[in-house]
Backbone bond lengths (Angstrom), bond angles and torsions (degrees), N, CA, C in turn:
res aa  C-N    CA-C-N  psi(-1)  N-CA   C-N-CA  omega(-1)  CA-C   N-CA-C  phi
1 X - - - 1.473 - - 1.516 108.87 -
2 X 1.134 129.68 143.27 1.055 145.85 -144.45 2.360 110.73 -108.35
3 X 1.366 118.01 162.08 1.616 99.40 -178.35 1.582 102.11 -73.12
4 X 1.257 106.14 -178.09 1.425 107.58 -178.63 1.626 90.42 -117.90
5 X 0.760 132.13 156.41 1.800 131.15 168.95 1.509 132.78 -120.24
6 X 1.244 161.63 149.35 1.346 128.67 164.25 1.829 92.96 -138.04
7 X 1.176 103.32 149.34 1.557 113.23 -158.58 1.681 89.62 -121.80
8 X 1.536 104.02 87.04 1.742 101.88 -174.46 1.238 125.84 -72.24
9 X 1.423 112.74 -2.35 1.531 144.41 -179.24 1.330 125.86 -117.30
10 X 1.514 127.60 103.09 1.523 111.21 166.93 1.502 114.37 -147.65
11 X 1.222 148.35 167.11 1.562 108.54 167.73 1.928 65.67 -129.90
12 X 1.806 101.25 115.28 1.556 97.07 176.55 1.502 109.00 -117.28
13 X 1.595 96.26 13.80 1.591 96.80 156.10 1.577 139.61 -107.72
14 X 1.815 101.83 30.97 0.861 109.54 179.76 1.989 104.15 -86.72
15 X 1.616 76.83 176.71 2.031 93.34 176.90 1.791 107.05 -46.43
16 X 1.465 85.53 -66.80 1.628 80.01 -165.55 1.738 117.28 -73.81
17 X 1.153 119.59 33.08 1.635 113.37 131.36 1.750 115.26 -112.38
18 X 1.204 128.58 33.09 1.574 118.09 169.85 1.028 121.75 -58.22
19 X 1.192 110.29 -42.25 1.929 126.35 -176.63 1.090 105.82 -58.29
20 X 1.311 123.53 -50.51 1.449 115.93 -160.22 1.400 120.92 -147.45
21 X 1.349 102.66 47.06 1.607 113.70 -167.99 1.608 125.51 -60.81
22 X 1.759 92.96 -41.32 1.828 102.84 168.54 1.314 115.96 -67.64
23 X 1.232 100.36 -32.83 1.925 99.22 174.61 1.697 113.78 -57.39
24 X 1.295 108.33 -60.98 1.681 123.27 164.82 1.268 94.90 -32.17
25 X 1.339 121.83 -85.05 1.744 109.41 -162.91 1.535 116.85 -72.75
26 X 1.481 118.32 5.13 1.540 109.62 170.24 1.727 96.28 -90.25
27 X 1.458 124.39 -34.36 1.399 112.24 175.35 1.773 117.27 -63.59
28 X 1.154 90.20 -32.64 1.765 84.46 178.23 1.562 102.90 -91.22
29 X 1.160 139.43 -64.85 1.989 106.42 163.89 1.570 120.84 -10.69
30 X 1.474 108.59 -62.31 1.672 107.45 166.78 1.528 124.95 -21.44
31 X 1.535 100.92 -71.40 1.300 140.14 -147.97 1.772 86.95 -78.94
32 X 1.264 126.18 -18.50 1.583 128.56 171.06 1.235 105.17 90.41
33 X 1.693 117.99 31.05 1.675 107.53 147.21 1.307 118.48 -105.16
34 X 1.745 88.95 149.26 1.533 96.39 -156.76 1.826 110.60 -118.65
35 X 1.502 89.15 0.56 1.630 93.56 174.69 1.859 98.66 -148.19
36 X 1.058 122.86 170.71 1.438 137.75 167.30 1.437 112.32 -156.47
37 X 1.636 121.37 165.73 1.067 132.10 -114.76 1.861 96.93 -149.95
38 X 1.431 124.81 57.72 1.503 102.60 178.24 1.239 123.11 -65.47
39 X 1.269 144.64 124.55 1.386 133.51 156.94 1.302 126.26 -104.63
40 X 1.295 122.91 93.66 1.579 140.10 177.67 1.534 109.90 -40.40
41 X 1.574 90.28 130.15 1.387 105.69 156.58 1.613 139.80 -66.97
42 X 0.977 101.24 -21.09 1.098 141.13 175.13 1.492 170.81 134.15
43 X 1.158 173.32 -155.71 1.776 136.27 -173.07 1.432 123.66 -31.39
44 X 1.295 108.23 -39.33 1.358 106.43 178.76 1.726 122.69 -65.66
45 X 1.085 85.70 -52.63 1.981 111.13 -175.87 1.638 92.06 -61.36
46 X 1.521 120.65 -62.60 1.128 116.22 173.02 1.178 134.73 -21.74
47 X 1.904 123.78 -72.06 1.203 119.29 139.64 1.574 128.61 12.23
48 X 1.655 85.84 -88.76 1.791 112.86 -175.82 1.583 97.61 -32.54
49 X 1.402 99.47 -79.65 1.823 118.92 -158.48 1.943 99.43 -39.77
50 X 1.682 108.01 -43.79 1.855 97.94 -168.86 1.709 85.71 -87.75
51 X 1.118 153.26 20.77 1.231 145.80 153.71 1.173 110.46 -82.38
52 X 1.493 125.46 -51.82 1.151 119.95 157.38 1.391 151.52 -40.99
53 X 1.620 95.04 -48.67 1.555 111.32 157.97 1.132 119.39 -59.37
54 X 1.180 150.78 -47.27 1.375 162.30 159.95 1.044 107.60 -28.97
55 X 1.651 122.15 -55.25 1.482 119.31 172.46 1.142 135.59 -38.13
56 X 2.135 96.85 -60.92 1.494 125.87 -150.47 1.486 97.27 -114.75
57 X 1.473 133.41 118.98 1.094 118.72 153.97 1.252 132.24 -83.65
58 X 1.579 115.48 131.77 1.151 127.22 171.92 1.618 80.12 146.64
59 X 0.834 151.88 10.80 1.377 133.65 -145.59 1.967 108.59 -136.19
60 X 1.181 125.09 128.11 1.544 121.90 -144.23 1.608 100.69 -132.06
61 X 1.424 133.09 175.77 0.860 120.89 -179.58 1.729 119.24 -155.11
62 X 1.201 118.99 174.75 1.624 114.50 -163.94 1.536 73.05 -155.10
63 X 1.778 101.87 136.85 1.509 128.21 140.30 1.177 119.06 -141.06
64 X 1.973 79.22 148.86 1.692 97.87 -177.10 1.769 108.01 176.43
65 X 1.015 98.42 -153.68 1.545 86.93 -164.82 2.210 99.79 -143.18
66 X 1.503 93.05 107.25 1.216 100.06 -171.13 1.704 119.72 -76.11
67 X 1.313 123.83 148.81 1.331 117.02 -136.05 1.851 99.77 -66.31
68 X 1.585 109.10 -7.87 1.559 113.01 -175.92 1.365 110.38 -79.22
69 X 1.501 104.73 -13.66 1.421 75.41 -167.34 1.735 107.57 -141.71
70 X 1.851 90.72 45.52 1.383 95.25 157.31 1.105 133.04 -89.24
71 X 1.096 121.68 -17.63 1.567 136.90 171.79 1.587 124.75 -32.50
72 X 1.072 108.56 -20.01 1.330 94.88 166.83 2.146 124.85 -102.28
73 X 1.974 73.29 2.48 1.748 95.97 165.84 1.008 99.50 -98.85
74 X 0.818 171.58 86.60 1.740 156.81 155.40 1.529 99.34 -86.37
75 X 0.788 149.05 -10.10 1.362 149.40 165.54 1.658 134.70 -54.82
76 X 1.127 132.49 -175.81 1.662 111.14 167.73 1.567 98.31 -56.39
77 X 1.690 90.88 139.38 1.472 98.26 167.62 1.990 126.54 -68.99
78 X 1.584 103.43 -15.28 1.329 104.07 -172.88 1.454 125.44 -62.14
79 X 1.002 127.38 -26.69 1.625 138.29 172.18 1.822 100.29 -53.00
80 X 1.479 103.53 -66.38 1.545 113.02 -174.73 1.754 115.46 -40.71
81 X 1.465 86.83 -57.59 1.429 107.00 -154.95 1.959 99.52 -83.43
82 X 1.376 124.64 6.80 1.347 118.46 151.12 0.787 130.21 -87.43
83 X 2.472 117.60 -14.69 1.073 107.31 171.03 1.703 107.56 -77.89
84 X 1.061 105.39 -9.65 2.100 102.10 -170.68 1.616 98.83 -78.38
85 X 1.766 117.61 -41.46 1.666 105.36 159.70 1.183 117.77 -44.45
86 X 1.076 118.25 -40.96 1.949 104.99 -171.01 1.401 107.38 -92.58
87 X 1.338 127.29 -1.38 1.648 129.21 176.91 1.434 95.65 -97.34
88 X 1.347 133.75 -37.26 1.388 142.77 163.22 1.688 109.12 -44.20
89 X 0.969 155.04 -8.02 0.951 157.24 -176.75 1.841 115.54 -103.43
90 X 1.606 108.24 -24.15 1.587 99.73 175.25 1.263 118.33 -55.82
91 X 1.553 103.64 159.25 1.685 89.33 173.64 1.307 128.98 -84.98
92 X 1.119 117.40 3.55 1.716 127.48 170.37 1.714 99.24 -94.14
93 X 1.127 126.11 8.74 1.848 110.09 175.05 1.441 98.29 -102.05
94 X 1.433 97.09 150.77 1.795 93.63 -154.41 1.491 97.49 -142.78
95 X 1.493 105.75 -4.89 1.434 119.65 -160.32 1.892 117.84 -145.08
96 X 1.015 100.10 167.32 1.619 93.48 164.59 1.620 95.53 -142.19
97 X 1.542 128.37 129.69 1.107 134.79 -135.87 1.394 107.86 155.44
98 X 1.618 118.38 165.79 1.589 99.44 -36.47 1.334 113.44 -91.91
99 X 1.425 107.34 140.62 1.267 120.10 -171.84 1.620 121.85 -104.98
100 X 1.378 134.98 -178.35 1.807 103.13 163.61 1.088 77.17 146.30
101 X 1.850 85.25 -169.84 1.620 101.42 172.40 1.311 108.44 -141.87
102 X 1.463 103.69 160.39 1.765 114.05 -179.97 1.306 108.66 -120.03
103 X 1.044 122.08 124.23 1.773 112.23 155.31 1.443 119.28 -124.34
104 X 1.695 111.13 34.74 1.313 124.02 153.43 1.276 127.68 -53.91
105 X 1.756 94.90 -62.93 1.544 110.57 -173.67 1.302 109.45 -102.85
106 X 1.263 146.54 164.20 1.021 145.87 -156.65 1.694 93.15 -133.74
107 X 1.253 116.68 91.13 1.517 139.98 -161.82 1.295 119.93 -118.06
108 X 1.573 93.99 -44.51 1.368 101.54 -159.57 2.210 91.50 -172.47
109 X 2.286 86.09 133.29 1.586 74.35 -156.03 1.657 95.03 -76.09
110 X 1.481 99.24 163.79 1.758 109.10 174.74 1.624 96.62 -52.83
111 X 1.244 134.09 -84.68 1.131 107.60 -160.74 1.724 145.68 -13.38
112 X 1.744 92.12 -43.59 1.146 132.85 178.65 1.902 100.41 -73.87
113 X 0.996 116.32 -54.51 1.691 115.14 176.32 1.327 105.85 -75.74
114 X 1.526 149.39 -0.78 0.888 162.27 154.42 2.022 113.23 -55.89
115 X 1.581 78.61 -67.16 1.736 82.56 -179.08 1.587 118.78 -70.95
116 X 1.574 106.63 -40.38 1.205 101.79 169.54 1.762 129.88 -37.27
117 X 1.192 100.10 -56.81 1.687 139.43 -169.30 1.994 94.52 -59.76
118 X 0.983 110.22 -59.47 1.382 112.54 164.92 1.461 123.34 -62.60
119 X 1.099 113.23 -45.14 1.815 118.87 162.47 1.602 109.62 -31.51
120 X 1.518 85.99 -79.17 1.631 113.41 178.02 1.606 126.72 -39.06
121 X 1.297 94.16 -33.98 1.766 104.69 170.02 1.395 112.31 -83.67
122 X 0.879 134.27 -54.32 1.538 150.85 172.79 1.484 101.88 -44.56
123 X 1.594 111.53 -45.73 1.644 112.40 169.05 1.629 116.35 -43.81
124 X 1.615 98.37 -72.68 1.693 117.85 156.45 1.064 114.18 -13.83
125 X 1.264 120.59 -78.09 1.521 123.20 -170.85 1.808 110.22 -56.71
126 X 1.368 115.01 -37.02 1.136 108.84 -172.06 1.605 127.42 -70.02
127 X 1.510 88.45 -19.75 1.683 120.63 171.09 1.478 121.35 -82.54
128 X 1.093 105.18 -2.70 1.350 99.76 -151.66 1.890 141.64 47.43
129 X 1.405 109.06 33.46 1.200 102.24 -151.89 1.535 98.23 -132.53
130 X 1.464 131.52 127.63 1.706 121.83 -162.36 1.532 96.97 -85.40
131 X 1.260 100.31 -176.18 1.554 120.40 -150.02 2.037 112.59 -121.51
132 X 0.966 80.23 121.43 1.707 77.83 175.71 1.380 116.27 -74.33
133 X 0.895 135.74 142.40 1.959 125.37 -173.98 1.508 108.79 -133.82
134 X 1.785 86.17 129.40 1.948 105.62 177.30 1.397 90.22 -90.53
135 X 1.563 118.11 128.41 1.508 120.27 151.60 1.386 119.87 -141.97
136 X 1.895 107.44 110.66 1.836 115.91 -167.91 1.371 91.08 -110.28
137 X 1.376 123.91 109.66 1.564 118.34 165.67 1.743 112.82 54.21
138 X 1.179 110.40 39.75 1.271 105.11 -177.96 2.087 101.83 -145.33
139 X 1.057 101.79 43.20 1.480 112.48 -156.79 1.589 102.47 -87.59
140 X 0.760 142.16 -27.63 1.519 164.99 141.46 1.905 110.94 -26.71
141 X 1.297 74.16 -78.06 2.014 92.82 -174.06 2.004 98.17 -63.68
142 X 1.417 112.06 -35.02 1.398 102.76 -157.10 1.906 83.14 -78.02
143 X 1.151 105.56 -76.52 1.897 109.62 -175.79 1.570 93.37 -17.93
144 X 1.757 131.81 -69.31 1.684 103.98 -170.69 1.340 131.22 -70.54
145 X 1.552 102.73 -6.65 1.945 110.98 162.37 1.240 103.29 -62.54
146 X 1.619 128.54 -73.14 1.473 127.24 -177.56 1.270 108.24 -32.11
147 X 2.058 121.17 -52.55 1.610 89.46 -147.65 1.667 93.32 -92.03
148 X 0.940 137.62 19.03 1.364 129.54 145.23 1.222 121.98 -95.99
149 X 1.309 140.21 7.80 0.982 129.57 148.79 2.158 112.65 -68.61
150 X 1.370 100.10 -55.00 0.910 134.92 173.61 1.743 97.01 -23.73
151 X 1.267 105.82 -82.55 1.138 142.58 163.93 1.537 127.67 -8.62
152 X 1.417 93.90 -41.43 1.847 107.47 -179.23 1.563 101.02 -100.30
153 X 1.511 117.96 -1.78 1.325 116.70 162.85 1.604 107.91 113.33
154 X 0.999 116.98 112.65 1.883 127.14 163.57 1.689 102.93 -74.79
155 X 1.711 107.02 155.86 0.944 120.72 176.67 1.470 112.77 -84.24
156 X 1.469 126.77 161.93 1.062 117.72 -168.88 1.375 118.21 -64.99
157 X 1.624 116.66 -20.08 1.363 112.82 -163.92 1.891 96.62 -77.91
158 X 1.197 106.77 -21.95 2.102 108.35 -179.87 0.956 117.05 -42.82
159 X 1.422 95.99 -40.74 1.879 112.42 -165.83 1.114 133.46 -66.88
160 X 1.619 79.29 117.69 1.933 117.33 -158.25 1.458 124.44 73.97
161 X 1.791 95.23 21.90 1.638 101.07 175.73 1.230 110.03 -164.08
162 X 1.622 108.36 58.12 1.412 134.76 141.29 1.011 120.97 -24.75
163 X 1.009 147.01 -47.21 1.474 154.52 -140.37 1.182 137.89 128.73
164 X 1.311 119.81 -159.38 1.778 99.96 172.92 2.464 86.29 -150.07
165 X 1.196 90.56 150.59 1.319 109.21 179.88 1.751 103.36 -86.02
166 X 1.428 116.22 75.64 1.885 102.45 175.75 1.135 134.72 -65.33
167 X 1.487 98.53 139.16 1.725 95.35 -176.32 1.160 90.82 75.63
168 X 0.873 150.63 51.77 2.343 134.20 156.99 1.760 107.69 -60.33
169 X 1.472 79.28 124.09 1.348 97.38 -172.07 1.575 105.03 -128.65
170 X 1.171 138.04 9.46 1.344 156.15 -174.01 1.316 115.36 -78.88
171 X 1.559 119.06 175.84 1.782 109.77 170.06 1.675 94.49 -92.87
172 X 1.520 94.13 175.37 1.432 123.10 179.73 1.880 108.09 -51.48
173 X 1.504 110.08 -40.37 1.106 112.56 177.67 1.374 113.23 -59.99
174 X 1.303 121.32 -62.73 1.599 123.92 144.52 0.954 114.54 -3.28
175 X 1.227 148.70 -97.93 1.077 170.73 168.67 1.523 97.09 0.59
176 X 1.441 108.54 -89.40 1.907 144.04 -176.75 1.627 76.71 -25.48
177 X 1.637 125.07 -47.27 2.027 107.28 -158.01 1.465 91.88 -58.22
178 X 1.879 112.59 -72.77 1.125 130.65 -165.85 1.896 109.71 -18.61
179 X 1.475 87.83 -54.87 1.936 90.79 -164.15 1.604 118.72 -67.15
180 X 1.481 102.36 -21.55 0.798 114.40 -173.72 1.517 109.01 -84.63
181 X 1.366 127.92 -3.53 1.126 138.07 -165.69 1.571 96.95 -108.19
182 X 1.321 112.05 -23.09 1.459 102.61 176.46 1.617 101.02 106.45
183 X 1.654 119.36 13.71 1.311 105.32 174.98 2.035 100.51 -111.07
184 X 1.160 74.49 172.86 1.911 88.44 -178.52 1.598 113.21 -117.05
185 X 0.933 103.67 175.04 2.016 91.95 -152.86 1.701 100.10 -133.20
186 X 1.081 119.17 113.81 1.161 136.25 161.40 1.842 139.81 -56.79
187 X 1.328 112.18 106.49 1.307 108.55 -152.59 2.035 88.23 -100.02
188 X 1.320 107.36 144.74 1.687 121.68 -179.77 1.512 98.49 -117.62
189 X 1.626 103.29 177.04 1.874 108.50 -177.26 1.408 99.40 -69.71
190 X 1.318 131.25 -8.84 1.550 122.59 -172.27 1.855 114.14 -70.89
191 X 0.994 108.63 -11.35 1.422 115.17 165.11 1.643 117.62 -91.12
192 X 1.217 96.13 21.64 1.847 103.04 176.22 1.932 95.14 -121.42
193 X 1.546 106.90 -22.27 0.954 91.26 -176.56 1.994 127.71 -101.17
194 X 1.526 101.65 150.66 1.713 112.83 -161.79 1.273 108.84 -6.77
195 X 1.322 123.95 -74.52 1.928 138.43 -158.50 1.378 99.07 -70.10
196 X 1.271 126.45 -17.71 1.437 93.44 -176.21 1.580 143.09 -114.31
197 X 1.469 84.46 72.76 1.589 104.93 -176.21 1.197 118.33 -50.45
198 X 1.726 123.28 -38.15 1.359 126.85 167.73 1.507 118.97 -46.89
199 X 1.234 116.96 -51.31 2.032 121.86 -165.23 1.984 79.78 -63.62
200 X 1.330 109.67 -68.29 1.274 118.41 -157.81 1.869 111.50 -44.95
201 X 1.375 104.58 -24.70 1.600 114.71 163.60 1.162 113.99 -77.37
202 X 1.421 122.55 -24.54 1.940 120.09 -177.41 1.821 84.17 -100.33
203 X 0.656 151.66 -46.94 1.905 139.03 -172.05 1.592 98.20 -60.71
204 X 1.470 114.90 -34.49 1.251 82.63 -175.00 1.804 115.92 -112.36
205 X 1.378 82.11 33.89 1.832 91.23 168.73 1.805 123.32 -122.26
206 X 1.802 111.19 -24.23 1.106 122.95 147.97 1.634 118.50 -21.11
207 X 1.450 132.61 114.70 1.294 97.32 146.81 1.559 166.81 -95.00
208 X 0.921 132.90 171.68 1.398 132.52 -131.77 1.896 105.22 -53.96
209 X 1.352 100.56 -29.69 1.337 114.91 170.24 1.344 147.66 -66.40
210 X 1.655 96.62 -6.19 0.739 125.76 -163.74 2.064 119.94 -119.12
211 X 0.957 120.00 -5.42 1.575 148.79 -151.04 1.509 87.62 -118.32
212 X 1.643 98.90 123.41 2.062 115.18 131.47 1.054 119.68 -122.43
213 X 0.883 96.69 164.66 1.837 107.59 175.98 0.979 111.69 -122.03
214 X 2.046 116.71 136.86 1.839 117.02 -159.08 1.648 85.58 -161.98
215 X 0.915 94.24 152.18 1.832 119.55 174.24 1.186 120.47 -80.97
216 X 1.160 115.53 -43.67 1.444 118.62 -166.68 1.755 111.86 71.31
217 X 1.335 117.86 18.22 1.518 103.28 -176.26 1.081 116.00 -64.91
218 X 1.358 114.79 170.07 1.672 134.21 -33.84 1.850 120.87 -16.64
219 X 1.663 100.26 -32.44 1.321 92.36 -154.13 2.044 114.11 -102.33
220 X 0.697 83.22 -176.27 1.814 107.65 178.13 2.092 101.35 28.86
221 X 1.957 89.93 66.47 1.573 94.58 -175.39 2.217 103.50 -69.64
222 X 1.068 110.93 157.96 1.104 100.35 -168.78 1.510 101.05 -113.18
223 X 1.428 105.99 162.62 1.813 125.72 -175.36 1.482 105.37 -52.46
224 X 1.560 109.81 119.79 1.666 114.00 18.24 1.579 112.17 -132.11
225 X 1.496 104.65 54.31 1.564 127.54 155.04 1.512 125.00 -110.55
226 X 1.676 97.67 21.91 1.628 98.37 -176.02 1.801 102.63 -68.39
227 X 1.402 105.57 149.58 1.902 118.30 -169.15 1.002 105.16 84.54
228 X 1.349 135.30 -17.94 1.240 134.36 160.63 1.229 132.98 -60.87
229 X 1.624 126.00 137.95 1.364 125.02 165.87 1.819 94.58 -39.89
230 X 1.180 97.68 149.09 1.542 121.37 162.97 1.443 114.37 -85.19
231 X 0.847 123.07 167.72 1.653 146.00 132.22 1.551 152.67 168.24
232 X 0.585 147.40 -176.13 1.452 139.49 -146.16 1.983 117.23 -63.39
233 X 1.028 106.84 -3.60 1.641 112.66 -167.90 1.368 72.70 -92.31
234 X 1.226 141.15 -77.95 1.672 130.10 -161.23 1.018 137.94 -67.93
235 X 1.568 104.18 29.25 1.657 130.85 156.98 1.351 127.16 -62.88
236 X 2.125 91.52 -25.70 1.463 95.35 -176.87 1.889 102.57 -88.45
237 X 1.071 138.04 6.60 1.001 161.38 -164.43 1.404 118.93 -76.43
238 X 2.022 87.42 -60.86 1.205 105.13 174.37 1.859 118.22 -96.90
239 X 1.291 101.56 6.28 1.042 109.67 168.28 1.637 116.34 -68.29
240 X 1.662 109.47 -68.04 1.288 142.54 138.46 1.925 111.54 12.53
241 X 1.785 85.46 -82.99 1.460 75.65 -177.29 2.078 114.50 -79.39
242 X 1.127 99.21 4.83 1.798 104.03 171.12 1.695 98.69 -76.99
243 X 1.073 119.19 -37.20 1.823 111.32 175.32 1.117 117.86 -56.39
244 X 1.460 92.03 -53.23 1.679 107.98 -177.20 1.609 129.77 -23.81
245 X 1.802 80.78 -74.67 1.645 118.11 158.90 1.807 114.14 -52.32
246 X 0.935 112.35 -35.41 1.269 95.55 162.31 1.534 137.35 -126.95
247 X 1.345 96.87 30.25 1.779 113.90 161.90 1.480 101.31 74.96
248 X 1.273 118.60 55.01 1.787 107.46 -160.33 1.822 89.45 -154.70
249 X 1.250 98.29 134.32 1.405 104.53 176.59 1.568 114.11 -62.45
250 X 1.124 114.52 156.50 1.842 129.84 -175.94 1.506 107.31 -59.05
251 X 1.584 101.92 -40.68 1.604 86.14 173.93 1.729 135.91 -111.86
252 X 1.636 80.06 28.25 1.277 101.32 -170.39 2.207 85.42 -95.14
253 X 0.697 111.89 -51.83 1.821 131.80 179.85 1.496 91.28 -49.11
254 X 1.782 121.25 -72.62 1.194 120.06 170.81 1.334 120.67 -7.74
255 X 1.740 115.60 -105.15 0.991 134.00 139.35 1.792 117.42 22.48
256 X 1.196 99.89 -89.91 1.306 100.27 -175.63 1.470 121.05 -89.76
257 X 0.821 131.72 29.97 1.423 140.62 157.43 1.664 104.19 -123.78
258 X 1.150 140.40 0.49 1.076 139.15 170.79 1.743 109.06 -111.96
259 X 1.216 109.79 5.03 1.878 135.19 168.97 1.353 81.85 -110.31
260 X 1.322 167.68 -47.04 1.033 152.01 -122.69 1.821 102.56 -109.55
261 X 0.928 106.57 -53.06 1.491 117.87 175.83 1.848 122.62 -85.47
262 X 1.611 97.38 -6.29 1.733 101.68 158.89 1.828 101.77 -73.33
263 X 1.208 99.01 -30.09 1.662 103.02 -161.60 1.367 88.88 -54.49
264 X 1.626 95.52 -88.80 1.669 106.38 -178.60 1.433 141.47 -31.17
265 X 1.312 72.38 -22.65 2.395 77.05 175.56 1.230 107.69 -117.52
266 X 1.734 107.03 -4.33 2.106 101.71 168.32 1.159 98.59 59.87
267 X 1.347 143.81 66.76 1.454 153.40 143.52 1.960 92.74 -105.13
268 X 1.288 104.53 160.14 1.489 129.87 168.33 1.784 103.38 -73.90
């Protein structure tokens, strides 16, 4: 019998998989994933991602509006964020995501990714449904959004499944807030790659209960397909080198990171 996989990260309704999208998900079926993870950028992508799901089974979804690409909302968030309540309601949305903040690109001002990001959680909570999280250099400001969100109280169904931190790219101390907040931490191919001895010191101090593993495709495919389109078959990859790093067999990692993300998204 073969690993089971779940790829909590993908955006597989972007352009660059049109060509060959069934191929992508017949290589990752292969490769022993058995669920994936869209998280919309926003109304539009949204759409896409439960169009998709609808299609393909195995295939799940997150809406919301990521901090890049509010900018052409900059306005009260309430108009937006009633269409993500009523997209929040399919039965493949499992998430509200991805949401966060960036202060890479200069997209959209923080203030403005500030209110959103608080909107958006407050949505969550009202849904009962945890949150996928964008965080670019903004690791500081996002940890004191969470623990006040946190703070004014989660519903019972949250509890201990807040969300998950994607892509964690933070220190270990970092980390210790997140878990303690009740979120779970997301490992990408960038922990396969040379420099990053740091992530590979927080993956293998997380505990085990606490860890998924997600691609991020298109982006940040991991060694030795880094520059490469991403996608979901090289989850097991990054699964792989998460054993590694923490002295634990492949399907022992499997396994429990694929228990880890039934929790959080409340699927069977």
């Amino acid at each position: 019998m073969g690993i089971a996989l779940v790829d909590t990260h993908c955006h597989l309704d972007f352009h660059l998989y049109d060509e060959d999208r069934e191929a992508v998900l017949q290589r990752a079926y292969e490769a022993g994933v058995t669920r994936i993870v869209i998280p919309a950028l926003d109304v539009t992508s949204a759409h896409a991602a439960i169009a998709l799901a609808e299609r393909y089974e195995g295939l799940y979804v997150a809406v919301g509006f990521h901090p890049n690409e509010i900018g052409p909302h900059a306005g009260p968030p309430d108009p937006a964020l009633a269409e993500i309540r009523a997209l929040a309601a399919h039965s493949k949305v499992v998430a509200i995501g991805e949401i966060g903040l960036d202060y890479h690109w200069d997209k959209t001002p923080p203030a403005v990714q500030h209110l959103w990001l608080e909107r958006q959680l407050d949505l969550a909570a009202e849904l009962s449904l945890p949150v996928i999280l964008h965080n670019r250099e903004a690791t500081a400001d996002m940890l004191a959004v969470l623990a006040a969100w946190y703070g004014h109280g989660l519903p019972s169904a949250l509890e201990g499944r807040a969300g998950v931190l994607h892509s964690f790219s933070a220190t270990w101390v970092d980390a210790e807030v997140a878990l303690g907040l009740g979120f779970y931490i997301g490992i990408t191919g960038p922990i396969t790659f040379k420099k990053a001895d740091e992530l590979r010191e927080v993956a293998a101090k997380v505990p085990a209960e606490r860890l998924l593993v997600e691609t991020d495709g298109p982006f940040l495919a991991p060694h030795p397909h880094r520059g490469e389109r991403n996608e979901p078959a090289y989850v097991r990859l990054i699964a792989a080198k998460l054993a590694e790093v923490r002295g634990a067999p492949l399907e022992e990692v499997a396994t429990q990171t694929t228990r880890n993300a039934a929790t959080l998204f409340a699927w069977e």
